[in-house]
TORKOL-4160 file (C-alpha; in steps of 0.2 Angstrom, whole numbers, padded with zeros to 4 digits, m for minus):
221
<pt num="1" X="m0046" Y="m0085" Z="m0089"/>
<pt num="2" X="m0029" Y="m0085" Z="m0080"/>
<pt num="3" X="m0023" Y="m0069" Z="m0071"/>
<pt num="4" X="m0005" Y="m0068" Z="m0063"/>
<pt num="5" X="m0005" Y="m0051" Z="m0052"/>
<pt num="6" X="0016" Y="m0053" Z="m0051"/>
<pt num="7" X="0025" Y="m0040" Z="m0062"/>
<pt num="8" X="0036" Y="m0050" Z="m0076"/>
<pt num="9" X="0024" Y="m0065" Z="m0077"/>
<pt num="10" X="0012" Y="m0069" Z="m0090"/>
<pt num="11" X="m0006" Y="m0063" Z="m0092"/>
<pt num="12" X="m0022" Y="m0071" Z="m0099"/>
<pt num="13" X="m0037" Y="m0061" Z="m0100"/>
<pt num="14" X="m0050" Y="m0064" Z="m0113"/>
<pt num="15" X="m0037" Y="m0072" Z="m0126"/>
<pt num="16" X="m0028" Y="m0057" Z="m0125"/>
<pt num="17" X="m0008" Y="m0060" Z="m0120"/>
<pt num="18" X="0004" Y="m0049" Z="m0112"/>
<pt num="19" X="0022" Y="m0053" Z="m0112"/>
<pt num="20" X="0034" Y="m0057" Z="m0100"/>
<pt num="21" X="0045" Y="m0039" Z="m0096"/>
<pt num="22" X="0054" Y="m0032" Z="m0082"/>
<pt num="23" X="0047" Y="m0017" Z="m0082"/>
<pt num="24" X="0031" Y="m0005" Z="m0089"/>
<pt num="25" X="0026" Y="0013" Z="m0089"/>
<pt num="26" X="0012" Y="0017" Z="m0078"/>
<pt num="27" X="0006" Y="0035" Z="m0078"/>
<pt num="28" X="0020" Y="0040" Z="m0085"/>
<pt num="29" X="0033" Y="0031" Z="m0074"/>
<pt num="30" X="0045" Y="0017" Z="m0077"/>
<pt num="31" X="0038" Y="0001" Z="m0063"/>
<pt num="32" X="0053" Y="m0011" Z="m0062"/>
<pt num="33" X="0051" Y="m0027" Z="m0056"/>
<pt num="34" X="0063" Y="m0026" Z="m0043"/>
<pt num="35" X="0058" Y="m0008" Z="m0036"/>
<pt num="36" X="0073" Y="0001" Z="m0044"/>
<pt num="37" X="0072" Y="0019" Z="m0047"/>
<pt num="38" X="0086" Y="0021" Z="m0060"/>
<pt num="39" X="0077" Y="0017" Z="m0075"/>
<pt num="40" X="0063" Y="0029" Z="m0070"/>
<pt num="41" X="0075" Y="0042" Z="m0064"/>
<pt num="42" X="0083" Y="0042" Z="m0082"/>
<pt num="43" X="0067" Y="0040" Z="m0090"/>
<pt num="44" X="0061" Y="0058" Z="m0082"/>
<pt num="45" X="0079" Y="0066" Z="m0084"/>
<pt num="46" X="0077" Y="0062" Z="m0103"/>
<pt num="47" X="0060" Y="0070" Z="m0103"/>
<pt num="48" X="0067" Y="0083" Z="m0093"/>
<pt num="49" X="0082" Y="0087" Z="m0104"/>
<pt num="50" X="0071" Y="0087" Z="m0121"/>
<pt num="51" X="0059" Y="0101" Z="m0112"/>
<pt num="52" X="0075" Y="0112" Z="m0109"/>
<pt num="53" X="0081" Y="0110" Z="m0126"/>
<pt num="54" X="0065" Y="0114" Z="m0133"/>
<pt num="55" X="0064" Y="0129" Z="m0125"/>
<pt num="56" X="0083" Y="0135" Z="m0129"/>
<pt num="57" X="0078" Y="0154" Z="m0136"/>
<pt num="58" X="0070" Y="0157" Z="m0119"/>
<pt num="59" X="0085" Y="0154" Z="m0109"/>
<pt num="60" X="0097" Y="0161" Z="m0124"/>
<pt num="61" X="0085" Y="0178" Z="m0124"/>
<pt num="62" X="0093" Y="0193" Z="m0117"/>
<pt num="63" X="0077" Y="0202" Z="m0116"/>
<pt num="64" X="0068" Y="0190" Z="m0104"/>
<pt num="65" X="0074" Y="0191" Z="m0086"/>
<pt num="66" X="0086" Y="0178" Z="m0077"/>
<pt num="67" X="0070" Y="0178" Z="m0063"/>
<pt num="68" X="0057" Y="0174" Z="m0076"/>
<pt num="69" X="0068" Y="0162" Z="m0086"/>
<pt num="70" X="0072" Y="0153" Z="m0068"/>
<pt num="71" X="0052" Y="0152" Z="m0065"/>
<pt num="72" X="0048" Y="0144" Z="m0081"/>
<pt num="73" X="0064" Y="0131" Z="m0079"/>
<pt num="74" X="0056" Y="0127" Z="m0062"/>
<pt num="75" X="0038" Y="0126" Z="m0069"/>
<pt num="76" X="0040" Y="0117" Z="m0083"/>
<pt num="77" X="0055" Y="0107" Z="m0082"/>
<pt num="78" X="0059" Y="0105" Z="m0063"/>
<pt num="79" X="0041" Y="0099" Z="m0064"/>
<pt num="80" X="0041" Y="0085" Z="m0075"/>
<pt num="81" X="0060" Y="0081" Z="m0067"/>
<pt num="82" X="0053" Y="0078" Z="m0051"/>
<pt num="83" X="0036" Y="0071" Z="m0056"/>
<pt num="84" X="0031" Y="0054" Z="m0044"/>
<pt num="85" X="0048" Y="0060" Z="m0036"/>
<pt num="86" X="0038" Y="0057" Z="m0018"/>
<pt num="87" X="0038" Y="0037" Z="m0022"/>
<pt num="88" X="0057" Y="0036" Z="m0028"/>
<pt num="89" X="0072" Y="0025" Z="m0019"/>
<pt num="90" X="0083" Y="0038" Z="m0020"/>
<pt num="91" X="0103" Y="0030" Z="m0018"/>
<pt num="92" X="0116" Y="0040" Z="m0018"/>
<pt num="93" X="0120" Y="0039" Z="m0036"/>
<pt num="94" X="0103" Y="0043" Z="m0041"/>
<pt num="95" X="0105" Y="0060" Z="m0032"/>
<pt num="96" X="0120" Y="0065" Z="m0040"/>
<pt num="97" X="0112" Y="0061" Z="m0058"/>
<pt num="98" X="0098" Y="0074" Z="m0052"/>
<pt num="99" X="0110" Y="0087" Z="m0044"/>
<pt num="100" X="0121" Y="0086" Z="m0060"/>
<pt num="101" X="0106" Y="0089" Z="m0074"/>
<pt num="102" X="0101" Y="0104" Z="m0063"/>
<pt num="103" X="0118" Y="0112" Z="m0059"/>
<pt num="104" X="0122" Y="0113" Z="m0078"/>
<pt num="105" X="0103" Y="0118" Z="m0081"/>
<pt num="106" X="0106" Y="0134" Z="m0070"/>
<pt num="107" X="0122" Y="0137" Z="m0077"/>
<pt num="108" X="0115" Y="0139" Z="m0095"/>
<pt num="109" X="0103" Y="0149" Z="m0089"/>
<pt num="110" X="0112" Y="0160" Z="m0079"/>
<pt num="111" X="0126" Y="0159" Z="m0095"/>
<pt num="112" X="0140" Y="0153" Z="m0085"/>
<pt num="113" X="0152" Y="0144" Z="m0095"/>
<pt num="114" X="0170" Y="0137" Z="m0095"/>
<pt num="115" X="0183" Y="0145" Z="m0091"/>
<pt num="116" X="0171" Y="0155" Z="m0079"/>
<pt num="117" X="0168" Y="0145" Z="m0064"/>
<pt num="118" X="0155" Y="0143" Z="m0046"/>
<pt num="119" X="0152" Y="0133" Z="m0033"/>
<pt num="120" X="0137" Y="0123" Z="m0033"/>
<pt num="121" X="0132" Y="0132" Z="m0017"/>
<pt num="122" X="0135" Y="0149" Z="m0026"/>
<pt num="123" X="0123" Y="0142" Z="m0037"/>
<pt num="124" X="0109" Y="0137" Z="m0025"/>
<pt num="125" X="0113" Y="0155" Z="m0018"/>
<pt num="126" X="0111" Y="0164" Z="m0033"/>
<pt num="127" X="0095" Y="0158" Z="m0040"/>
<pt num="128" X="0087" Y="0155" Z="m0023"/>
<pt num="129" X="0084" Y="0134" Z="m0026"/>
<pt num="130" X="0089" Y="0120" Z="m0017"/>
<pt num="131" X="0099" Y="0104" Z="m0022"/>
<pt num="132" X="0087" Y="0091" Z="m0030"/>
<pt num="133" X="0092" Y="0077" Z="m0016"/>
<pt num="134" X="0084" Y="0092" Z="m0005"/>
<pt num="135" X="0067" Y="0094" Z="m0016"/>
<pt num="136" X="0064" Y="0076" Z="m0016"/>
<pt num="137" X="0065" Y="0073" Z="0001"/>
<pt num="138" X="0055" Y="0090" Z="0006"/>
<pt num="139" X="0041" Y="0082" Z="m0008"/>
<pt num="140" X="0042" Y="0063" Z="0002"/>
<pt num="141" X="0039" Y="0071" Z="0020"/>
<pt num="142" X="0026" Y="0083" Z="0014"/>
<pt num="143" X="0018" Y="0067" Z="0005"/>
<pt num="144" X="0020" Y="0057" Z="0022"/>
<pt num="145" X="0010" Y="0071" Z="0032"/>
<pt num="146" X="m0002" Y="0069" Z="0018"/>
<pt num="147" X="m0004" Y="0051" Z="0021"/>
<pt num="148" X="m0002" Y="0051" Z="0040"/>
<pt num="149" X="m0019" Y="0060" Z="0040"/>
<pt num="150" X="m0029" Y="0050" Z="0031"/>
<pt num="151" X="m0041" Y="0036" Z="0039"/>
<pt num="152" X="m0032" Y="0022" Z="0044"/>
<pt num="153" X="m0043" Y="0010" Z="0031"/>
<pt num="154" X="m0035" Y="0020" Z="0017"/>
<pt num="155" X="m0024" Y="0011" Z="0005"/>
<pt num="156" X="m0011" Y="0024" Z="0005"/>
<pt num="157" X="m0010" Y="0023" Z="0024"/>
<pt num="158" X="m0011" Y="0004" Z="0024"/>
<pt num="159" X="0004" Y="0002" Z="0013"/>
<pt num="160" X="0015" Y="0014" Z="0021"/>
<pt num="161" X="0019" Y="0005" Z="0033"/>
<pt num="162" X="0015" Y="m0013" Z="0026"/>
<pt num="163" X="0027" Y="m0030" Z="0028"/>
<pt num="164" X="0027" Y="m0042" Z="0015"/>
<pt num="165" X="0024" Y="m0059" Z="0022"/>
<pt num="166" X="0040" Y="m0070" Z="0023"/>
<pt num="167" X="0056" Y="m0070" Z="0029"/>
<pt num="168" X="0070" Y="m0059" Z="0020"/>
<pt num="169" X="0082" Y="m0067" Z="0010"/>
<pt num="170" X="0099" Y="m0070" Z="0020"/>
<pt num="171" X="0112" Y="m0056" Z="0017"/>
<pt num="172" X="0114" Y="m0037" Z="0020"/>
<pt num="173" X="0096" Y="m0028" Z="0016"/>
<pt num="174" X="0093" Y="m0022" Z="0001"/>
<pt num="175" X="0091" Y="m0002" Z="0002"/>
<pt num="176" X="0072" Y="0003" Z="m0002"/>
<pt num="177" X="0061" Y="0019" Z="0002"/>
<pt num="178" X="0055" Y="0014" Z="0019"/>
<pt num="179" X="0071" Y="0011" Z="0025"/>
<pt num="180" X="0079" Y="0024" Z="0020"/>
<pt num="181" X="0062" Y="0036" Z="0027"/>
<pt num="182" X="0065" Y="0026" Z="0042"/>
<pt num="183" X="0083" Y="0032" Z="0044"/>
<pt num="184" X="0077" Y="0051" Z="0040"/>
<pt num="185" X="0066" Y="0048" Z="0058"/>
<pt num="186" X="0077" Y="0038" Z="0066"/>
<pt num="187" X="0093" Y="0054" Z="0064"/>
<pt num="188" X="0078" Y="0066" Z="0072"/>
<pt num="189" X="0072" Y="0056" Z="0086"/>
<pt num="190" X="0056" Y="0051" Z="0077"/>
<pt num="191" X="0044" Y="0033" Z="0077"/>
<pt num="192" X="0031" Y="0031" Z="0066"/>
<pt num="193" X="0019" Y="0039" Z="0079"/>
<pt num="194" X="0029" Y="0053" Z="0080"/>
<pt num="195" X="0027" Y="0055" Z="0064"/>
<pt num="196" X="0007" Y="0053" Z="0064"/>
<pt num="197" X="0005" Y="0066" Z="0081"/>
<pt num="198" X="0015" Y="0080" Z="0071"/>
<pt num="199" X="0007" Y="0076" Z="0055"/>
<pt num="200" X="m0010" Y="0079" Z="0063"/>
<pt num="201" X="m0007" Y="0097" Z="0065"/>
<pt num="202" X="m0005" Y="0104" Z="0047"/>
<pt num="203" X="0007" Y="0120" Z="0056"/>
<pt num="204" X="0017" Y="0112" Z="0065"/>
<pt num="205" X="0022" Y="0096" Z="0052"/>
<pt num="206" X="0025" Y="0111" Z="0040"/>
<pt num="207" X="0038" Y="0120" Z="0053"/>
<pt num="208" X="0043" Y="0101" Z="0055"/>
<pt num="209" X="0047" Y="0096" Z="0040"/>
<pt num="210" X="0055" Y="0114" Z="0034"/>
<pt num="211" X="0070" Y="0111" Z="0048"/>
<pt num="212" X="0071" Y="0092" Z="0043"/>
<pt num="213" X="0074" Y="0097" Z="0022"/>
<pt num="214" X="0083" Y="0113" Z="0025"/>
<pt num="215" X="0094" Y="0113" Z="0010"/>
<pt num="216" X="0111" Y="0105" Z="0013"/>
<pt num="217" X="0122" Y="0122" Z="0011"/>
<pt num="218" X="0112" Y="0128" Z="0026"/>
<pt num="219" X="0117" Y="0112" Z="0034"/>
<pt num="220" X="0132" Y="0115" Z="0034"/>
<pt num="221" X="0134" Y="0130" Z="0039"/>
């Protein structure tokens, strides 16, 4: 019996074979070999996509409410857009795919279409959501809290802030989820055991991360 634990390489089990691949699914997400998100984010915005179409006579219905219609769009289609979303490298071209499928999802919805026109911040305004950039990183800090308060011997907890033996490859860093967490704490004034003290009180890490993921049109403002 020969077992590789690497992604990509070959694995012997019992005369069973796996091939060589770049990538599998795993509970219903893409894993890459290289930790990339894209494939997985186009992966859920396909699923996404074919969940809205299916349900095209709800959102066409004049009888049905724009409040109900948004409810089910968030339910059952936000859902599975965002699911594992806490685990994503989010780069900035990533956020704009996500910000775009939802902007003409609302649109439809609310039957705005060419020549009419809106803001994307109208938008937000008018059906009381957030930007999907802002979702997923309200989803990643509540997940954080989550782990921060589990015993320190947990996996989870063990892995979140976890260095790979080695030394890095010479060059610019590669942009991945901790660092780009890291620069999230680092704008607030935060460390890791910031991070863990706030997180300890359920109250307070939920006032916490409310100010740090306020929607970007509140930003702004």
């Amino acid at each position: 019996m020969r077992i590789n634990t690497k992604i990509g390489k070959e694995v012997t089990a019992n005369n069973d074979r796996i091939e060589e691949g770049d990538n599998f699914t795993y509970l219903g997400s893409k894993i890459t070999a290289n930790g990339d998100s894209t494939m997985n984010v186009d992966n859920r915005i396909s699923k996404a996509r074919a969940i809205f179409a299916n349900l095209r006579n709800i959102w066409k219905s004049s009888i049905i409410r724009s409040k109900t219609k948004l409810r089910i769009f968030k339910t059952n289609v936000i859902g599975v857009l965002l699911y594992g979303s806490e685990s994503w490298k989010v780069t900035k071209n990533i956020s704009q795919k996500l910000d775009t499928f939802q902007t003409r999802c609302l649109r439809r919805i609310l039957k705005i279409f060419w020549p009419n026109k809106i803001t994307n911040e109208e938008l937000y305004e008018r059906t009381c959501t957030a930007a999907i950039s802002d979702q997923i990183k309200e989803r990643r800090w509540k997940w954080i809290g989550h782990v921060m308060r589990m015993k320190p011997s947990e996996i989870p907890r063990v892995a979140l802030r976890w260095t790979p033996p080695g030394k890095r490859n010479r060059g610019r860093p590669k942009e991945t989820w901790r660092r780009s967490v890291e620069k999230e704490m680092n704008d607030q004034g935060w460390t890791w055991g910031t991070v863990q003290t706030m997180a300890a009180d359920r109250q307070r890490w939920r006032s916490s991360v409310q100010a740090l993921c306020a929607p970007s049109t509140k930003r702004t403002k």
